[in-house]
C-alpha positions in Angstrom: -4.2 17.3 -8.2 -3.1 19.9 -6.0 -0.8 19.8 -3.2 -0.8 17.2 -0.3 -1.1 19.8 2.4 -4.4 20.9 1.0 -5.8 17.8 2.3 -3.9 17.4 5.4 -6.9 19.2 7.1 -9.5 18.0 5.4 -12.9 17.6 7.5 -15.6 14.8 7.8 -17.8 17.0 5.4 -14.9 17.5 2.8 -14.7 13.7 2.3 -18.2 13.3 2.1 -18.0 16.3 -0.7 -14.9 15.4 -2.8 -15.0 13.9 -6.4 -14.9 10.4 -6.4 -11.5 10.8 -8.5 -9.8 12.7 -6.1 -10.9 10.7 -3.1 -8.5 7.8 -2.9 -5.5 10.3 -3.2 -7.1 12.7 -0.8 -7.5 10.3 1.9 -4.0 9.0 1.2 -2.8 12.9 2.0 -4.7 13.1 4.4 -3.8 9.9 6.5 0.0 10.6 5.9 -0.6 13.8 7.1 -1.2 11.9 10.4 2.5 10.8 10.7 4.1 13.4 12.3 7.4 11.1 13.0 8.3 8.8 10.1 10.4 6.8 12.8 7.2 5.8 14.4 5.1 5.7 11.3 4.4 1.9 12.4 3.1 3.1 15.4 0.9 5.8 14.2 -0.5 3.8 11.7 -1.1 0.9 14.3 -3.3 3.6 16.3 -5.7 4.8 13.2 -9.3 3.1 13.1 -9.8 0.0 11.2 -10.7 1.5 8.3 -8.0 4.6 8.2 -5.0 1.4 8.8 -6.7 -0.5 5.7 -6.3 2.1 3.6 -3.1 3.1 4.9 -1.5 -0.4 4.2 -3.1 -1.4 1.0 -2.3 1.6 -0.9 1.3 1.6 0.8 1.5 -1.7 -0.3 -0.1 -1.2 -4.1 2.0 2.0 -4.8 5.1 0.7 -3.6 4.2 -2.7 -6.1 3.8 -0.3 -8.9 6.7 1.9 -8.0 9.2 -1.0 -7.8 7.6 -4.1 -8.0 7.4 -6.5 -5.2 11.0 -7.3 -4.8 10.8 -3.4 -3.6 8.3 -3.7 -1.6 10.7 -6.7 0.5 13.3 -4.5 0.1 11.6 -1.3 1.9 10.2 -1.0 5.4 6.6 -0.5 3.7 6.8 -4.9 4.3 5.7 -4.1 7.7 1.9 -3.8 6.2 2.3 -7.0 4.0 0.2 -8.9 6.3 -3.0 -6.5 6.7 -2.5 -5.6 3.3 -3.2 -9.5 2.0 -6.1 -9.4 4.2 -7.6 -6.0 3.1 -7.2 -7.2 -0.4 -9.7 -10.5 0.6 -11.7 -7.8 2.2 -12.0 -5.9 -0.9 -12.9 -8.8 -3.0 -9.9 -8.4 -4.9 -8.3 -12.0 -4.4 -6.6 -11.9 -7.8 -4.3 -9.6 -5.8 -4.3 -11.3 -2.2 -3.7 -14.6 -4.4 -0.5 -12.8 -5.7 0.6 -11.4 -2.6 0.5 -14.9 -0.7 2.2 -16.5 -3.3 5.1 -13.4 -3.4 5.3 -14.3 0.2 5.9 -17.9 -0.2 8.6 -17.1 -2.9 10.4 -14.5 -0.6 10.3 -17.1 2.8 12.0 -19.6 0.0 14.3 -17.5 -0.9 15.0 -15.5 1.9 18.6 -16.7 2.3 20.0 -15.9 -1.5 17.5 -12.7 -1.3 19.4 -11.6 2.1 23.1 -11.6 0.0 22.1 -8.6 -1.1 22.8 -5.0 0.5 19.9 -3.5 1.2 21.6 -0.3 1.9 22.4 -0.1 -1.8 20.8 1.1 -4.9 23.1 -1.2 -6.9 22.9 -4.1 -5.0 18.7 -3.9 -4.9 19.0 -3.3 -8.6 21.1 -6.7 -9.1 18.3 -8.5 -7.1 15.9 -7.7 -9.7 17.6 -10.3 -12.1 16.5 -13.0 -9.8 12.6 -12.8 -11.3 11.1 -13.7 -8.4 8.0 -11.9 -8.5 7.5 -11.1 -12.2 4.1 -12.9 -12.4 3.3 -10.9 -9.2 4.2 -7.9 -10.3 1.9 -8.3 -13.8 -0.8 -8.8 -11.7 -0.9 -5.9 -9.4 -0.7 -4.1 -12.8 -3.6 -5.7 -14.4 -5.5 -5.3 -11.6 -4.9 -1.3 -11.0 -8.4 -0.1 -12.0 -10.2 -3.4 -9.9 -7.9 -1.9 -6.9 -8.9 1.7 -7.1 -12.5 0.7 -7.7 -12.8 -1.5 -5.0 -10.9 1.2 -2.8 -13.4 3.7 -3.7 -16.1 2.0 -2.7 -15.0 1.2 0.9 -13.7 4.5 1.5 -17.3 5.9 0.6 -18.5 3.0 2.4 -16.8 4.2 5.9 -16.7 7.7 4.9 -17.3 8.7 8.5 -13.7 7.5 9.3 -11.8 9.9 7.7 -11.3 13.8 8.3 -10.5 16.0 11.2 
């Protein structure tokens, strides 16, 4: 794939023209490309269209699962799309992985306290959480359910195609 900044002004008409395997990680490019202040990224974000702030949030959600699991994904400020990322999921007809993000939520709120003894601020101390195994189950979920995802993705992109592009 080439560069992100190839897609960063990408038109209406180039969506509706891009290969279908390109098209998830275009649009990605492309709505990062909106955030022109990563302090306010919530904010941006909160200000797409419907469809532009569902695909933000699932895929930051879903990359940040398969980057690091969930326990990263509580540990980074990507948590701040949980929420719309559950829902999205239901949208999608993917409930295997709203089913798993529910039930990592449940597990974080009851552990909260022992999973706040950690340092957040560092690598080592994130890395000691890990032994905990809190979300292992989750976690072999998102990744047996990484071709349903993009699938399912692809499909509503090309169904609101008309929300994304300059």
């Amino acid at each position: 794939m080439k560069n992100m900044k190839n897609f960063e002004n990408f038109t209406k008409e180039d969506f509706k023209n891009i290969e279908e395997t390109y098209l998830v990680e275009a649009v990605s490019f492309w709505l990062i490309g909106k955030i022109t202040d990563w302090e306010k990224e919530f904010e941006i974000v909160s200000k797409f269209s419907e469809p532009c702030k569902n695909v933000y949030a699932c895929t930051t959600v879903f990359n940040e699962v398969m980057n690091g699991g969930i326990n990263q994904l509580f540990f980074n400020f990507s948590a701040v799309y949980i929420n719309l990322a559950y829902q999205v999921f239901k949208l999608l007809g993917l409930s295997r992985l709203s089913d798993a993000l529910k039930g990592a939520i449940e597990i974080y709120n009851g552990n909260v306290e022992k999973l706040n003894t950690y340092d957040k601020n560092s690598a080592e101390s994130f890395s000691e959480s890990y032994e905990l195994n809190l979300f292992e189950s989750q976690d072999d979920i998102f990744g047996e359910e990484e071709n349903h995802f993009y699938q399912a993705l692809i499909k509503y992109i090309k169904e609101n195609i008309n929300s994304f592009g300059d």
